[in-house]
C-alpha positions as CSV (number, residue, x, y, z in Angstrom):
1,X,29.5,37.2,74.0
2,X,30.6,33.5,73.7
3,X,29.6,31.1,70.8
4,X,29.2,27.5,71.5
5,X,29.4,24.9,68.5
6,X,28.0,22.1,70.0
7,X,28.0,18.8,68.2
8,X,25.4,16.4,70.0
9,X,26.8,12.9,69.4
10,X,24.3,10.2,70.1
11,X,25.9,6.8,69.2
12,X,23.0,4.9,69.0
13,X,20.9,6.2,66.3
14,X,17.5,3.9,65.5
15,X,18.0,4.5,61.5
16,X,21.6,3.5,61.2
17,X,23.0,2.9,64.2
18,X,26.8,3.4,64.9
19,X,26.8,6.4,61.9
20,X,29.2,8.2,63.4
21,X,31.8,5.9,63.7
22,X,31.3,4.9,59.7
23,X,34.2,5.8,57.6
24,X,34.0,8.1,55.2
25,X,37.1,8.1,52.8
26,X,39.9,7.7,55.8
27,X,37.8,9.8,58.8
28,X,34.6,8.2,60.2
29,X,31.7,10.7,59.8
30,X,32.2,12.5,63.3
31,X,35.5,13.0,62.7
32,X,34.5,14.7,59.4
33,X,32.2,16.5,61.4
34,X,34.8,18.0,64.0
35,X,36.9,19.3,60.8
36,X,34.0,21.0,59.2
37,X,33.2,22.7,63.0
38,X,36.8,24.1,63.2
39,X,36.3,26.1,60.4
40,X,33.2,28.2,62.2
41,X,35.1,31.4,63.5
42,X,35.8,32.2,66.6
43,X,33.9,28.9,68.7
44,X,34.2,27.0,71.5
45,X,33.8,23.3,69.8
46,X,32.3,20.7,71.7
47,X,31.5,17.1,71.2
48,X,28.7,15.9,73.4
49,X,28.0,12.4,73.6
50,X,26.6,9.2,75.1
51,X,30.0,7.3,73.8
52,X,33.6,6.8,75.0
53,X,34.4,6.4,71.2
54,X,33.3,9.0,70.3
55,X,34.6,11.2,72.9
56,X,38.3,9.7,72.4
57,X,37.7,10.7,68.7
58,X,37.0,14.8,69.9
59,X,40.1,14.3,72.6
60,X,41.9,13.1,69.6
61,X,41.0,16.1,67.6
62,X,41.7,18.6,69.7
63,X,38.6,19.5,70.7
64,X,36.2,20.1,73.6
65,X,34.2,16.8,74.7
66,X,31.7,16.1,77.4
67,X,30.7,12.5,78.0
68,X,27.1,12.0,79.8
69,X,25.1,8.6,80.1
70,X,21.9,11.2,80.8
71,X,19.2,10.5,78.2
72,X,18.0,13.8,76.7
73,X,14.6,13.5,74.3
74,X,16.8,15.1,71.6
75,X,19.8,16.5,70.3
76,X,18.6,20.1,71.6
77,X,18.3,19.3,75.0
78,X,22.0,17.5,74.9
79,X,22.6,21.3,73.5
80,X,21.0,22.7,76.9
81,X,22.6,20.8,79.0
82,X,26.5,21.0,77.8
83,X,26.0,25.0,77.2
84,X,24.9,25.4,80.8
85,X,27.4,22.7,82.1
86,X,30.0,25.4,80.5
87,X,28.3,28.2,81.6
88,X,27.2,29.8,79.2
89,X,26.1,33.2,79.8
90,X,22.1,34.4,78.3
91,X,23.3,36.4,75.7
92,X,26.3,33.5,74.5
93,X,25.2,32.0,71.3
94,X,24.7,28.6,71.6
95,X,24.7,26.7,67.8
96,X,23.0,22.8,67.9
97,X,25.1,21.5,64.5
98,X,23.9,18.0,64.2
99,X,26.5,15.4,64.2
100,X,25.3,13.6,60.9
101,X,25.0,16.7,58.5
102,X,28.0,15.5,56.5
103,X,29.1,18.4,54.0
104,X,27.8,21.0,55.8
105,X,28.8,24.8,54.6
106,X,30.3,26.3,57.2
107,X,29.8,29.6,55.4
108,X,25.8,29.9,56.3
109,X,26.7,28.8,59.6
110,X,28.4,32.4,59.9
111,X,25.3,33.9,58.5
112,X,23.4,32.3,61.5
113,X,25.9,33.8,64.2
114,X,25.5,37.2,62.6
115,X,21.8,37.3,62.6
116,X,21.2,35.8,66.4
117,X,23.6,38.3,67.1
118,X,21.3,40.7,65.6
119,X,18.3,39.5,67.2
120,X,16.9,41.2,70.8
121,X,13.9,38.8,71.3
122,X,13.7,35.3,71.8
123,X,13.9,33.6,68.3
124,X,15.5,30.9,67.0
125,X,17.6,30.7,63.4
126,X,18.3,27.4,61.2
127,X,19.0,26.5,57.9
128,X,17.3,25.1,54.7
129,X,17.2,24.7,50.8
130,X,15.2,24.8,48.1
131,X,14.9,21.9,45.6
132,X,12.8,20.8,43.0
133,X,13.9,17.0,43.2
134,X,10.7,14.6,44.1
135,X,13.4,12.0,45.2
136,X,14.5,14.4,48.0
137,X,11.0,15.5,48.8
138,X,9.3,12.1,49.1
139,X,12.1,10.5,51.6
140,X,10.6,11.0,55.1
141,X,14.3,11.0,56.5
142,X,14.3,14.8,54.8
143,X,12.1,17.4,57.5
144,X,10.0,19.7,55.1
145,X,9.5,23.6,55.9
146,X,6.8,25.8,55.2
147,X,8.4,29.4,55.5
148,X,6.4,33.0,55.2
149,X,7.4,35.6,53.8
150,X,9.6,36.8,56.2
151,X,11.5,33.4,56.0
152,X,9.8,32.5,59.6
153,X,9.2,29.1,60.0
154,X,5.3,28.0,60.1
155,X,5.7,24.3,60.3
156,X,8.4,21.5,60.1
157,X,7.1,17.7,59.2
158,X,8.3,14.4,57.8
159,X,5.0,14.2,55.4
160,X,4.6,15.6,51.9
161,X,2.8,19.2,51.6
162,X,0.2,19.1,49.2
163,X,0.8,23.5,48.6
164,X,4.7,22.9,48.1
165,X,3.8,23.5,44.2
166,X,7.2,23.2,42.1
167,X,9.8,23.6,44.3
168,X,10.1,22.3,48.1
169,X,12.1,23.6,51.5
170,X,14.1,21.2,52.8
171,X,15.4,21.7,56.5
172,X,19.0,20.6,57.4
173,X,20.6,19.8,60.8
174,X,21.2,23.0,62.7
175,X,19.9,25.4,64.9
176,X,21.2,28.5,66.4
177,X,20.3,29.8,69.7
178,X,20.7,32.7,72.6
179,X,21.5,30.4,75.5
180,X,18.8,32.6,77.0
181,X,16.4,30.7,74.2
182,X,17.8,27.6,75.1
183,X,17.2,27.5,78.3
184,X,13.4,28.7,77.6
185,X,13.4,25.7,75.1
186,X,14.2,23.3,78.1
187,X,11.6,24.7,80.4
188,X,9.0,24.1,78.0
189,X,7.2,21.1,78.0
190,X,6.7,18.6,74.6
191,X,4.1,19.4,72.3
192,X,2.1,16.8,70.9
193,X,3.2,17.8,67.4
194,X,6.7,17.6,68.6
195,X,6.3,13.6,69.3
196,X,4.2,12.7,66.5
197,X,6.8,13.6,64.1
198,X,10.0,13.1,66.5
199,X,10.5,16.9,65.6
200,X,12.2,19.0,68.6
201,X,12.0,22.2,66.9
202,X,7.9,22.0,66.4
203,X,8.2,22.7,70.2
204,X,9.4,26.0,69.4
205,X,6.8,26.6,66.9
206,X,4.2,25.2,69.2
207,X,5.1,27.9,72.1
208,X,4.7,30.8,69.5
209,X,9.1,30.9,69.8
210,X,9.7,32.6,65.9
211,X,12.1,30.3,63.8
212,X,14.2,32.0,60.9
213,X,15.4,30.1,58.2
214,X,18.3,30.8,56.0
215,X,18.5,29.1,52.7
216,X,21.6,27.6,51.6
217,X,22.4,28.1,48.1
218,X,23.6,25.2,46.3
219,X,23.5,22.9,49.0
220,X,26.1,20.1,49.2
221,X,25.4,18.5,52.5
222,X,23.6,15.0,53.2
223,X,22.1,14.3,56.3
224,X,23.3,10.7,57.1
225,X,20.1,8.8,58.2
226,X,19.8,5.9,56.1
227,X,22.4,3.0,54.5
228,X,21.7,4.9,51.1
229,X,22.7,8.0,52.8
230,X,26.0,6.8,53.7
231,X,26.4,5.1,50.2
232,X,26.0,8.7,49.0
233,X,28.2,10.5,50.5
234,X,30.9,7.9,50.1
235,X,31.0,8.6,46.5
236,X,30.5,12.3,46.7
237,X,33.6,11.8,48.8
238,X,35.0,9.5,46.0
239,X,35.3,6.2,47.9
């Protein structure tokens, strides 16, 4: 059994675009990226992009890169597509780690991998946290999570939830997947959900697919999607 650590590396994103390439301290952010992936054990590390920039940034590295002019709908489908290009086998794990999570513990990444290596079914795992910060919650840039009580997922959206109470579930940028689920992801057609709220993983929720979550504790990251973003993690960086 094979894990995949694909980064999906679109360089022209409609909120900021050209992220990627925007330094933070000395490394632009998908070079900061490729660092934090080398630390997942035992992974095949794979930049997957629309960019010869990017893609002389993973050579440079050390790292795996495909380069494709394709258009995907989303980052997830990018995902499909490089795994199978690969060939990656059903059972291979396959982890989508978003190219803009900046900061991202590579710890609970691990946690994923040992849980979809636990799992028999198709089913899905990704990662969140819990804050009680209304700054955090009203920015439509952060994907909200209703969970049960068995930490499955029962809906993902961009809106405020009325019955979040004190405390809120924030989703960050990865998912991690049996190729087998992947490939099943990519057969299945978009939900109307899924476009409403530019939200691939509603497609899994749509299709009845269970999504785990794992909550980060102390979460550090910052999912770069805005100028204000960037201006963040500059200074968490000090710079």
């Amino acid at each position: 059994m094979k894990t995949f650590v694909i980064l999906p590396a679109r360089m022209k994103s409609s909120r900021l675009p050209n992220k990627l390439i925007k330094k933070i301290g000395e490394m632009t952010l998908i070079e900061h990226m490729i660092a934090r992936a080398k630390k997942i054990k035992d992974a095949m590390i794979i930049v997957s992009t629309d960019s010869n920039i990017i893609y002389n940034y993973a050579v440079k590295h050390c790292v795996e890169a495909m380069l494709s002019k394709k258009v995907f709908k989303n980052g997830t489908e990018r995902c499909y597509f490089t795994a199978k290009t690969y060939r990656a086998k059903p059972s291979d794990i396959v982890i989508n780690l978003q190219a803009d999570e900046f900061n991202i513990n590579v710890t609970y990444i691990n946690k994923l991998i040992k849980l979809l290596k636990s799992f028999k079914t198709e089913s899905v795992a990704t990662l969140i946290y819990k804050t009680n910060s209304s700054d955090e919650y009203s920015d439509k840039n952060n994907v909200k999570v209703i969970a049960d009580r068995s930490s499955r997922a029962i809906t993902f959206t961009r809106q405020k939830l009325t019955s979040a109470g004190s405390h809120y579930l924030i989703h960050l940028g990865v998912y991690a997947f049996k190729f087998k689920t992947l490939a099943l992801y990519h057969k299945l057609g978009q939900c109307n959900y899924e476009k409403e709220e530019s939200l691939e993983q509603l497609r899994l929720i749509w299709n009845n697919i269970p999504v785990y979550c794992v909550e980060v504790k102390n979460n550090k990251s910052i999912g770069i999607n805005s100028i204000r973003d960037l201006k963040k993690a500059r200074l968490s960086y000090g710079n």
